[in-house]
C-alpha positions, 0 to 999 in steps of 0.5 A: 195352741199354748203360748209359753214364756221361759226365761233364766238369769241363774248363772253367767248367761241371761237367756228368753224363749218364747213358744207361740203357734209351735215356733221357738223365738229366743234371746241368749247372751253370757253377760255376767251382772247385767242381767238386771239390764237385759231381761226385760229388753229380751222378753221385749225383743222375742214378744216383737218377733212373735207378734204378740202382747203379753196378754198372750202368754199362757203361762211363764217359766223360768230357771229357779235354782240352783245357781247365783242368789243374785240371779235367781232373785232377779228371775223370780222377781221378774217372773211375779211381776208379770205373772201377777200383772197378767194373772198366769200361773209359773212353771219352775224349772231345775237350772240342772235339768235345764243343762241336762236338757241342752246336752242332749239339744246340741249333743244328743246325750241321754245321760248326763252327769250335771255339775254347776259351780257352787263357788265355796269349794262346792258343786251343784249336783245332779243326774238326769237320763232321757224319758220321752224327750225330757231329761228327768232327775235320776236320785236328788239334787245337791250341794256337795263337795267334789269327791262326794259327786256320784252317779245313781246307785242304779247307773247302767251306760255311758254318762257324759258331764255338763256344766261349769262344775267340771270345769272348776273340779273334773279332777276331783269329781271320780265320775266315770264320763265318756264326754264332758262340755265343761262350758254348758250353761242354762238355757231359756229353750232348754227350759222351756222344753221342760216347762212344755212337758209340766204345763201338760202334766197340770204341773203349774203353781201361781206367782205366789208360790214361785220361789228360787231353790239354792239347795245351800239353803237345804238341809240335803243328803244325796241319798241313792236311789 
C-alpha cells in the first residue's frame, strides 16, 4: 500500500496527515506564526503514531498556494528538505480545492464556492464541484476583488461557500450560496485525499520543481468556462 505524507501551513492553521496501511494519522491546530515551530514536531508525532520511519513515505504533498507567502515558504521549504533527503517525488495541491475538499468531508457539499482572504481588499478565488469523490476545479483560480467573485458561466444547483473570504466580504461577493462556513481553513487530510486521486494519476513532480502558487504573482483573468 502507498504511504503518503500531506502537510499545509498556508493560512491560520498548521495541519499533517499521514496515510500508512489505509489508516489516516493527523495533527491539526490554528496557530497563526508558529508554524516554523510546529511542523516538523507534528510530522514527528503522526510518523510515531504509525509506526514508521520516514524511509517509509512513498510520496509527500503539501498546501502550495494560494494563501500567506510566509506560509507557503515554510511549506515548500520543509517538503524539499525531506523529499530531497528521501528522494520521493511531491504532490502539490490547491489550498482552495483543500477547502472545497473539507466542505464536503464535514458538510457533504458538492458545490462549493471557495473564498480565502487575500488581505489587500482581495480574495483568493475558486469553484470546485464533486467528481468521484474529488472536489475538482470548475473555471480557474484567482485573485480578484469581491465584486468580480462569480460562479462558473456553466453553474446549475445549489452552491455553498467556504473560507476566510466570506467572513472578511460576504456583502460584497454577489454569489447566490445556500450555506456558507466562513471559518473553514486548510486541511492536511483534506489534501491529502487530493494527493491519493494525483499520485494514482502519475501526477507527482520531483522536489526540484515544488514551488508555491500566490496567484497575486500571476498575471490572471478569470475567464468562464
Amino acid at each position: 500500500m502507498t504511504t503518503l505524507l500531506a502537510l499545509d501551513t498556508a493560512t491560520e492553521a498548521c495541519s499533517v496527515a499521514l496515510l500508512h496501511n489505509g489508516q489516516v494519522f493527523s495533527r491539526y491546530a490554528v496557530i497563526p506564526r508558529l508554524h516554523a515551530q510546529r511542523i516538523l514536531p507534528m510530522i514527528s508525532e503522526v510518523l510515531a503514531e504509525a509506526g514508521i520511519a520516514k524511509t517509509a513515505i512513498d510520496a509527500i504533498a503539501f498546501g502550495r498556494g494560494p494563501g500567506a507567502f510566509t506560509g507557503l515558504r515554510i511549506a515548500v521549504g520543509v517538503v524539499q528538505g525531506l523529499a530531497f533527503a528521501l528522494e520521493r517525488p511531491v504532490l502539490p495541491v490547491s489550498n482552495l480545492a483543500a477547502i472545497a475538499q473539507r466542505a464536503h468531508r464535514e458538510h457533504a457539499a458538492k458545490q462549493v464556492a471557495v473564498a480565502i482572504d487575500a488581505r489587500m481588499d482581495e480574495v483568493y478565488w475558486g469553484c470546485y464541484s464533486l467528481v468521484n469523490a474529488e472536489m475538482c476545479l470548475q473555471g480557474v483560480e484567482a485573485v480578484l476583488a469581491p465584486e468580480r467573485a462569480m460562479l462558473p458561466r456553466a453553474a446549475q444547483g445549489d452552491w455553498s461557500a467556504a473560507g476566510t473570504g466570506w467572513l472578511a466580504y460576504a456583502e460584497r461577493i454577489a454569489v447566490p450560496v445556500y450555506a456558507c462556513d466562513e471559518q473553514l481553513l486548510p486541511h492536511a487530510e483534506d489534501i491529502l485525499t487530493l494527493a491519493q486521486a494525483m499520485w494514482l494519476r502519475g501526477e507527482a513532480i520531483s522536489a526540484h520543481d515544488a514551488q508555491p502558487i500566490y496567484l497575486r504573482d500571476q498575471v490572471a483573468t478569470p475567464k468562464q468556462p
